[in-house]
N, C-alpha and C positions, 0 to 999 in steps of 0.2 A: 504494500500500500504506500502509495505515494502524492500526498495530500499535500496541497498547497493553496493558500489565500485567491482567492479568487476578486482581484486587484482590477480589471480589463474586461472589453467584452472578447477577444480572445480566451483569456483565461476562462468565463463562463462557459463560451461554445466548447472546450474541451472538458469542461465539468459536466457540460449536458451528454459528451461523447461518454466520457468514462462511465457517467451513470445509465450509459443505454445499455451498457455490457452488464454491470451489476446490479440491474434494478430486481431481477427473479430470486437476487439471491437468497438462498435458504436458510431462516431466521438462525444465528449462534453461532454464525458463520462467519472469519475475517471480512468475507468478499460484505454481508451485510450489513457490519461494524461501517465499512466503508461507504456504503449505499445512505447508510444514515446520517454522515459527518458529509458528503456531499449534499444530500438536499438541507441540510442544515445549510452550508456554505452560500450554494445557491438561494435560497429566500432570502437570508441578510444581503446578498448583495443586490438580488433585484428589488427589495424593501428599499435600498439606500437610494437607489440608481432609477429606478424606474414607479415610483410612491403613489400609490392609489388611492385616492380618499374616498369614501362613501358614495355611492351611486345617489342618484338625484331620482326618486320615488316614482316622479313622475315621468323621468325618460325611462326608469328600466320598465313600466308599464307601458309605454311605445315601444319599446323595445321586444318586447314580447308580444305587443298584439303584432308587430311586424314580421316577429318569425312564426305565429300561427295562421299570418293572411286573415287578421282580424284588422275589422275597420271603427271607429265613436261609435257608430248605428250599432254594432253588436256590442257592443260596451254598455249602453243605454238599456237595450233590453236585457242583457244582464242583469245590471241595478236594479231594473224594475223586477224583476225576478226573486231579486235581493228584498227588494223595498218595494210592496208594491203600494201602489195609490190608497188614501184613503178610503174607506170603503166600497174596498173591492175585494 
């Protein structure tokens, strides 16, 4: 095992290489000791490097009626499905 800071995005693309080889490994295993200390490695760097704040409510619900081919109009009848009129 040959582990090293992951400094670069070279350095990441060869930590995502190494981890493609050791990712199946079998738990108690060097190779999986290894498999762990690299995705540890990898997240802090892409946490530092690449920082993603909380999704905005209202686009990741655009966002999903876009990848179901949903359009308002079926949104609405949802809600009322949800909520329907008073006395109804």
């Amino acid at each position: 095992m040959n582990i090293k800071p992951i400094r670069s995005d070279d350095d990441l693309r060869a930590a995502f290489k190494r981890l493609e080889r050791v990712f199946q490994a079998q738990e108690g295993t060097p190779a999986a000791d290894e498999m762990e200390i690299l995705v540890t490695l990898i997240e802090a760097y892409e946490h530092k490097h690449f920082p993603m704040g909380p999704a905005d409510p209202v686009e990741a619900i655009k966002f999903r009626m876009e990848q179901q081919g949903l359009t308002p109009k079926d949104l609405a009848l949802f809600n009322y499905q949800i909520f329907p009129a008073p006395g109804v």
